[in-house]
C-alpha positions in Angstrom: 17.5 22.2 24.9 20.5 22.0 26.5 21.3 18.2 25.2 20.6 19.3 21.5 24.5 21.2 21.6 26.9 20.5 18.7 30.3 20.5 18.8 32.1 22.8 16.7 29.1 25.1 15.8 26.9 24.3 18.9 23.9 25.8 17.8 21.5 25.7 14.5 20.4 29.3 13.5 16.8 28.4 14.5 18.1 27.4 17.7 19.8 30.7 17.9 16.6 32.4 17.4 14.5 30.0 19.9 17.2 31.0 22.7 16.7 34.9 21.9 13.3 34.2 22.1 12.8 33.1 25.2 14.6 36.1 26.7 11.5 37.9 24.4 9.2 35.8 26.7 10.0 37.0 30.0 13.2 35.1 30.9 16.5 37.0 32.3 19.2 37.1 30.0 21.6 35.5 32.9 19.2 32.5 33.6 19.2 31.5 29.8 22.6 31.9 29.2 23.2 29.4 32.1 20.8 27.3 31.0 21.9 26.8 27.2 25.8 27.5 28.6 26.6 30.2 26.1 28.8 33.6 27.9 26.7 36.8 27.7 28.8 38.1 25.1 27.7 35.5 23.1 24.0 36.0 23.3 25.1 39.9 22.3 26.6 38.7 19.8 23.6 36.6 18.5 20.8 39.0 19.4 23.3 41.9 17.1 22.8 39.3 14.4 20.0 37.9 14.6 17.7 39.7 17.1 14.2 40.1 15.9 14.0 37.2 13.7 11.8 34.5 13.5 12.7 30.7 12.5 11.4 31.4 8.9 13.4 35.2 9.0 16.8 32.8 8.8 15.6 30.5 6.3 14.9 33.0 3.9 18.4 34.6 4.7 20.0 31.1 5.0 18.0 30.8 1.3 18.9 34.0 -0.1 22.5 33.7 1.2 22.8 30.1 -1.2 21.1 32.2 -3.7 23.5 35.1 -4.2 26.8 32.7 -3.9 25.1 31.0 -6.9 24.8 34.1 -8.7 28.1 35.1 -7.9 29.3 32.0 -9.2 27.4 32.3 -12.6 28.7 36.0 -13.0 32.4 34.8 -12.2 31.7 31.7 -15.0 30.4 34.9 -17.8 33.6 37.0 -16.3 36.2 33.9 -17.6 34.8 33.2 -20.8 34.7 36.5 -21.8 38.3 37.3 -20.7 38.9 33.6 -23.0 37.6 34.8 -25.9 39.3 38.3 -25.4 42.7 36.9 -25.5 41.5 34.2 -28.7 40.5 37.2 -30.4 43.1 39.5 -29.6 45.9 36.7 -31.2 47.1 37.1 -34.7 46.4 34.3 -37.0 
């Protein structure tokens, strides 16, 4: 798994949870950080966020995540037309 790095954000969520995974399995925490070449405070840091997940697990946060920026959008869209047609209304004619 080692060649399947990326620089700048090495790893894919999914393959975040495959690495904690395979510490799940059996292996030592030392011999898979070695072999994916992440530090140990980076696995803690990945098993904090997303230990006890499964592949699907970050999908459905990955698609709920998209989901709420939407609605945060749509709620800032509402929040700007109203303050528009405060101030048209507010005006004397």
């Amino acid at each position: 798994m080692a060649d399947k790095k990326k620089h700048g954000k090495r790893y894919s969520e999914e393959q975040i949870v495959k690495v904690l995974q395979e510490v799940e399995k059996g292996m030592s925490i030392t011999e898979v950080c070695r072999e994916h070449g992440i530090s140990d405070q980076t696995y803690r840091n990945w098993r904090k966020r997303y230990g006890g997940m499964d592949v699907s697990d970050v999908k459905e946060m990955r698609r709920l995540a998209a989901e709420n920026t939407r609605l945060k959008r749509i709620v800032a869209d509402q929040a700007l037309t109203i303050q528009m047609l405060e101030d048209v209304n507010s005006k004397k004619w």
